[in-house]
C-alpha positions as CSV (number, residue, x, y, z in Angstrom):
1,X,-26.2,55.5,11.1
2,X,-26.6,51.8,10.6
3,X,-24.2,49.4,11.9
4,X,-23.2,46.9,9.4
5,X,-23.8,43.6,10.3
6,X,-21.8,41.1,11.4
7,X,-21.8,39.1,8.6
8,X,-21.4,41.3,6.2
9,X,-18.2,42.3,7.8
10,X,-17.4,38.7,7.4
11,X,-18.7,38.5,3.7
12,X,-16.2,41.6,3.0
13,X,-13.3,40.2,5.0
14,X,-13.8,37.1,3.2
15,X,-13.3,39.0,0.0
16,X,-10.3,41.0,1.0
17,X,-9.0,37.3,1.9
18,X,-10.0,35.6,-1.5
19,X,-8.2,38.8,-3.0
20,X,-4.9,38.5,-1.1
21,X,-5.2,35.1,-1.7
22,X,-5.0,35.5,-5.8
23,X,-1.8,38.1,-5.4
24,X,-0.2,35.7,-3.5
25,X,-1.3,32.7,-6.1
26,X,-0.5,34.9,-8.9
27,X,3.1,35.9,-7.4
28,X,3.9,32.1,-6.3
29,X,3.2,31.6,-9.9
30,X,5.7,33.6,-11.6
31,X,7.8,32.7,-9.0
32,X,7.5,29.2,-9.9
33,X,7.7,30.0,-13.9
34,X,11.2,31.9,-12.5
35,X,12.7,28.9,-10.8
36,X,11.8,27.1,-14.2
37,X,13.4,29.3,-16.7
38,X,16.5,29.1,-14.2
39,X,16.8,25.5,-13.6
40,X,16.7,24.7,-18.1
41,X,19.3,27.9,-17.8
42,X,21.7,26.3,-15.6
43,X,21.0,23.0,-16.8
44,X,22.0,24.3,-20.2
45,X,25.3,25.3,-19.1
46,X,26.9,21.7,-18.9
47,X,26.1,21.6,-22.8
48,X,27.5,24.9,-23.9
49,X,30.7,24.1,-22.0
50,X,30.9,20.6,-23.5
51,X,30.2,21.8,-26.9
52,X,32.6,25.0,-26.3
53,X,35.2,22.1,-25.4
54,X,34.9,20.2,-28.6
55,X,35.2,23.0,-30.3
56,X,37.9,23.9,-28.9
57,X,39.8,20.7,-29.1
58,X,38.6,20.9,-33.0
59,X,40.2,24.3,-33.0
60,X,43.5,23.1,-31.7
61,X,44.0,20.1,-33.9
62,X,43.2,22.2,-36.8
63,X,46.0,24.7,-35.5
64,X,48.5,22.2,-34.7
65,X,47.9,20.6,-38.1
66,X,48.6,23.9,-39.7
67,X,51.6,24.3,-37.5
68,X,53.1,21.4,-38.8
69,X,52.9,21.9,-42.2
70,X,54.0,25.3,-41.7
71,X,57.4,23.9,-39.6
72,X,58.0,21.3,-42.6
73,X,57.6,23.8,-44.9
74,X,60.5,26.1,-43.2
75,X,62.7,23.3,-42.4
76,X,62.2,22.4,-46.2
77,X,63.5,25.9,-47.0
78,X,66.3,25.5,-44.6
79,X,67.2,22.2,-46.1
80,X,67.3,23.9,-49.8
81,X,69.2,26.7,-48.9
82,X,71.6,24.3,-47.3
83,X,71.3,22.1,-50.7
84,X,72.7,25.0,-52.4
85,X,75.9,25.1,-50.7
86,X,75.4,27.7,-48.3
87,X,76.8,27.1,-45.2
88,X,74.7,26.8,-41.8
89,X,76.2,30.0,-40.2
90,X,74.9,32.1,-43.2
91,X,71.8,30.5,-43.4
92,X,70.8,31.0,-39.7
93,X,71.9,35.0,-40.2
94,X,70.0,35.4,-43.4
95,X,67.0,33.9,-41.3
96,X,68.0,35.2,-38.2
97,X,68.3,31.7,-36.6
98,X,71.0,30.5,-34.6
99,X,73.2,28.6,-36.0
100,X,72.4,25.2,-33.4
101,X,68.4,26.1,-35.0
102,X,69.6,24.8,-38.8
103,X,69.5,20.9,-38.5
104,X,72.5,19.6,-40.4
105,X,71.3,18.1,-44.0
106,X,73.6,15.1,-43.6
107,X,71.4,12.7,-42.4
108,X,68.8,13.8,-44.6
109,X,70.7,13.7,-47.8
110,X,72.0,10.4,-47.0
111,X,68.5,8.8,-46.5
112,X,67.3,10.6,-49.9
113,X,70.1,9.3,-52.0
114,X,70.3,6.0,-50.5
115,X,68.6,3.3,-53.0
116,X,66.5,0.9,-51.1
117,X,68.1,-2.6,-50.4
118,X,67.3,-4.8,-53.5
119,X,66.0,-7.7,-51.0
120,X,62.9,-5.8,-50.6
121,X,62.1,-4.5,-53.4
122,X,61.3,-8.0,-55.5
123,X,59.0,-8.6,-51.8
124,X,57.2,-5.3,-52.5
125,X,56.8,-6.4,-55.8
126,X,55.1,-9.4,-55.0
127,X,52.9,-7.5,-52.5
128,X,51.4,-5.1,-54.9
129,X,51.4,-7.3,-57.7
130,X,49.4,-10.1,-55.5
């Protein structure tokens, strides 16, 4: 048999290397798109946490809001269950309170029924009417 020559040993290394070469290209490639698609992933984390934040805080105004308005509301009843006569002992059982829970209506009364001193009412007057 013939031997192969020398250089075409070479010529068909050469392409085996040219070959091994592209696989590796091709893989350092992907790996490269990879570390890409990771870097915008983690990059994008800081901005889902600060929008999940502000959300967040949106959420809890929004609840403490609500909260409010839902204690005014019940210390409203309170109040008008104590308007009626009824006294705080009863009220707190009927609502299963204790007793030190349903605020005395005495300071509120007084500051309902209590006409406004008459020294600043001509002022506001004036104000309004300026």
């Amino acid at each position: 048999m013939a031997e192969v020559r020398k250089s075409g040993k070479q010529t068909a290394a050469r392409q085996r290397a040219r070959e091994k070469a592209a696989e590796f290209r091709e893989k350092q490639d992907k790996l490269e798109q990879l570390a890409t698609d990771y870097f915008i992933s983690a990059d994008s984390i800081a901005d889902i946490q600060a929008s999940i934040d502000k959300e967040i805080h949106a959420v809890r105004k929004r609840g403490e809001k609500l909260t409010e308005e839902a204690r005014a509301k019940a210390q409203t009843v309170i109040a008008s269950m104590l308007d009626l006569g009824v006294p705080r002992n009863e009220v707190a059982d009927r609502l299963g309170l204790t007793t030190r829970e349903v605020k005395k209506p005495a300071a509120r009364k007084a500051a309902a029924h209590t006409p406004p001193p008459t020294e600043i009412a001509p002022s506001t007057e004036d104000v309004s009417g300026a």
